[in-house]
Steps between C-alpha positions, in 0.01 A plus 500: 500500500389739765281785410637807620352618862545826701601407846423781761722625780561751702890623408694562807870639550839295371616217754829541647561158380715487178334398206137513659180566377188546757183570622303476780376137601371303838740328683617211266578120640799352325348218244707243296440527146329132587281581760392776309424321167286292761338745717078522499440876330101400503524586921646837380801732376783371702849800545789328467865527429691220262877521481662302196685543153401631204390244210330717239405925501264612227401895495220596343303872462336484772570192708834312596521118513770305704508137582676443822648149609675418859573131479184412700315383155577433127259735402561853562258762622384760295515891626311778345567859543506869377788513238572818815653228688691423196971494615700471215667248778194261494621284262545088446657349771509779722412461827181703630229527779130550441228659726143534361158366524494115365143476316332225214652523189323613231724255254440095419840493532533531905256497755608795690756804483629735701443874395799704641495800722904482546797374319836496661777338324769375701736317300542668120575250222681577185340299234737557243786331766260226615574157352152378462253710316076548509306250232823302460573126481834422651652148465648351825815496381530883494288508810756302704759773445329722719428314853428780716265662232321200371227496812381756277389317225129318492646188443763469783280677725227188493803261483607622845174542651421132384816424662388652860167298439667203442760512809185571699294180356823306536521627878102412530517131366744385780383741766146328441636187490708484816863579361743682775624778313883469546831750391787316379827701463613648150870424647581096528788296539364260314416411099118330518514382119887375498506672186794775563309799335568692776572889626748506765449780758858680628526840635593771253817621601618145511475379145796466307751556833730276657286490847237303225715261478633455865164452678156366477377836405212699677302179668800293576355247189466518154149698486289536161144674419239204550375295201234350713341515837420119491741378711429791777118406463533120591671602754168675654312214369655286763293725706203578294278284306455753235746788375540703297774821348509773221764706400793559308755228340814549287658290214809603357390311135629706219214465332306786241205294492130573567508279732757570747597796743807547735241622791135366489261415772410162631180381691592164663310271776592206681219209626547271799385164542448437140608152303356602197605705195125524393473727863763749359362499143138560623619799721701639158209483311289657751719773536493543128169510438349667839764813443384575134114442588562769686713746266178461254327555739669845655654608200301493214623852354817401510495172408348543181713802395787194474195248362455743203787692395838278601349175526164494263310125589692463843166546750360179313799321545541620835155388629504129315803480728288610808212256396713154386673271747859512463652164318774344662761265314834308639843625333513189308197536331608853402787373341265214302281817393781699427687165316189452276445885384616609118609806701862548395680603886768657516618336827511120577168325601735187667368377859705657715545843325362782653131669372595811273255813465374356148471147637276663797314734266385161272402273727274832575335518203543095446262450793275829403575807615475392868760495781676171547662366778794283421631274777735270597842652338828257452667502859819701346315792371339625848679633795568267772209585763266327184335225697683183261230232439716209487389396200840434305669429306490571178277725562538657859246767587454733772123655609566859334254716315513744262150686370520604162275776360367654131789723354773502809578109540610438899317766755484235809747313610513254811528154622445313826831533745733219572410458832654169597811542662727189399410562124565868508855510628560246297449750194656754645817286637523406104485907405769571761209713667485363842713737660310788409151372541535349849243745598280347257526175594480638886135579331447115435622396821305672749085440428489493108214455303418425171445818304536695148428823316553683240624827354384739246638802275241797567640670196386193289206520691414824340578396210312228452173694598568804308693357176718646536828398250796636700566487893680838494136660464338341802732661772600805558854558508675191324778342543697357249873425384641843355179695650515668803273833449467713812 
């Protein structure tokens, strides 16, 4: 507790500024809450002006106390002033701005504050109204209902400036390592995964009319909202040796599950001149481990707000990720593992059965807590650019990848690309695709090379470094069947 000071100012005239409290200061320069927390007092009293929210007001005889937070920083900066300066509209969550003289604090609790010569508020807050209240634990559940108020909160506030860190490492890795940086449309023609779960794109005031159903619509073709930009990025790789694109994707999967959104993001690269699945699996792992280095590293605050109240024991498993190699297994020896465990599944474990979430999340904790890489997958479950390695029958494989990680099962996904002409029309003559992926083999005909990559859900990203259980609280406006908020 603070003993009770006497603060001494001069008392000038009222502002003309609603809801303003004054008095005469030095020309201020606008801080961030985070520069200021920062900022070398010893050199001198520094007048500055911090503009923000309200997270806590405490009046007392003789002194007021206000902690001040902008989104720069977790931690919030603490104001002090005469209880003069004292609006009944300074309350929590309003918004304010703060000129004064920021000195050493005399506290353990913070290394400097900033004693107040003017308060103006600019935004009042009614407290009473506002869905999240001061000293109060709110689940995620009832936090999701309120998507544009939820930046508010301490917890969703360091999830989305972990978020900005991350894109930023993300961008870093590949700039650093040579990638060419590359847009791929959210509109396509085409469906990368063969898998049908997708949004078709028409113009509003054609829906439901009879022109729909005369015409090819808006582009001439059926259009839909991208589920990948794979097939756009090897397209650039036949011009560049290294690639790389992040940005939105959309499955229409009616699924509820933690796992799965309707709109996510995707960071996806492409590597020429590469024969080898180990090249794409070392990259993956790379990426992995080089982007949360550096989130420890930048965002320590934040990071362990998640570490110890929604995911308690998560840095430790976090950093014997960072420190182990990653194990890598073939799909048939996942299905021996999974064969031989007194786990009762609830799905098949046959060869040739697709890997479930609990199959992924056991061959997890079978091989210790580590990311696996599981390769080779049966030549029926993987879409038809999987490189085949004409090693059937019975058991036909192509060179695809998955990398499987502590409590999410699949964040990676990839493969090398079939890049022999004669054997990939010959798959997609047998799908009936040829027609529409001419342009694709046009890709194989003129200067191929061998190549792969590999694709991964940022979302699950996230949560795998922050443990956090569902993917709705790692983004900020989700997207799910029946949930369309603002």
């Amino acid at each position: 507790m603070y003993a009770p000071r006497k603060l001494a100012f001069s008392v000038l005239g009222r502002c003309p500024w609603r809801h303003c409290h004054r008095r005469r200061s030095a020309a201020a320069h606008k801080f961030s809450v985070r520069e200021a927390l920062v900022a070398n007092v010893e050199e001198g009293a520094k007048n500055i002006k911090i503009q923000g929210w309200v997270r806590s007001v405490r009046s007392q005889k003789e002194v007021l106390f206000m902690h001040v937070n902008d989104g720069s920083s977790l931690e919030s900066l603490q104001i002090v002033a005469e209880p003069s300066l004292k609006s009944s509209a300074i309350g929590f969550g309003s918004s304010v701005e703060v000129c004064g003289v920021l000195v050493k604090s005399l506290s353990k609790k913070q290394n400097v504050e900033l004693k107040a010569t003017e308060i103006r508020v600019i935004g009042e807050c009614d407290s009473k109204d506002f869905p999240f209240k001061i000293k109060e634990h709110h689940p995620p559940e009832y936090v999701r209902q309120f998507p544009h108020l939820r930046c508010r909160t301490n917890i969703f506030g360091s999830l989305l400036r972990v978020r900005s860190e991350a894109t930023s490492a993300i961008h870093q890795f590949f700039k650093s390592n040579g990638y060419v940086h590359i847009h791929t449309p959210i509109i396509t023609s085409n469906d990368c995964e063969g898998a049908g779960e997708l949004f078709q794109v028409e113009t509003s005031k054609r829906v439901g009319t009879q022109e729909e159903e005369d015409d090819d619509g808006f582009f001439g073709v059926p259009a839909f909202l991208t589920v990948s930009g794979q097939l756009h990025l090897e397209i650039m790789s036949g011009g560049f040796q290294k690639a790389f694109t992040f940005g939105p994707t959309f499955r229409a999967e009616n699924s509820q599950g933690r796992r799965h959104l309707a709109e996510f993001y995707m960071v996806e690269a492409e590597v020429s001149f590469t024969e080898s699945l180990e090249d794409i699996m070392q990259v993956m792992e790379n990426l992995f481990k080089e982007t949360a280095t550096a989130l420890l590293s930048k965002c320590p605050e934040d990071l362990n707000l998640f570490f110890k109240y929604v995911s308690p024991g998560q840095q430790g498993r976090l950093e014997r990720i960072i420190k182990n190699p990653f194990i890598v297994i073939s799909y048939t020896e996942a299905l021996e593992i999974l064969k031989k465990s007194a786990t009762s599944f609830q799905y098949k474990t046959e060869w040739g059965c697709d890997l479930q979430t609990e199959h992924e999340k056991y061959l997890v904790r079978h091989c210790g807590d580590v990311p696996v890489f599981v390769i080779n997958y049966p030549y029926d479950l993987k879409p038809f650019y999987a490189r085949d390695n004409e090693d059937g029958p019975p058991q036909h494989t192509v060179a695809a990848v998955d990398l499987l990680v502590p409590g999410i099962g699949e964040l990676f996904g990839g493969s090398l690309r079939e890049e022999r002409l004669h054997v990939l029309r010959s798959r997609l003559d047998m799908l009936g695709l040829a027609d529409t992926y001419q342009w694709y083999l046009d890709l194989r005909r003129f200067g191929t090379v061998p190549h792969g990559g590999f694709g991964m859900g940022f979302e699950r990203y996230l949560q795998c470094i922050l443990g956090v259980d569902n993917i709705k609280d790692v983004i900020p406006f989700p997207r799910f069947p029946y949930s369309c908020l603002l």
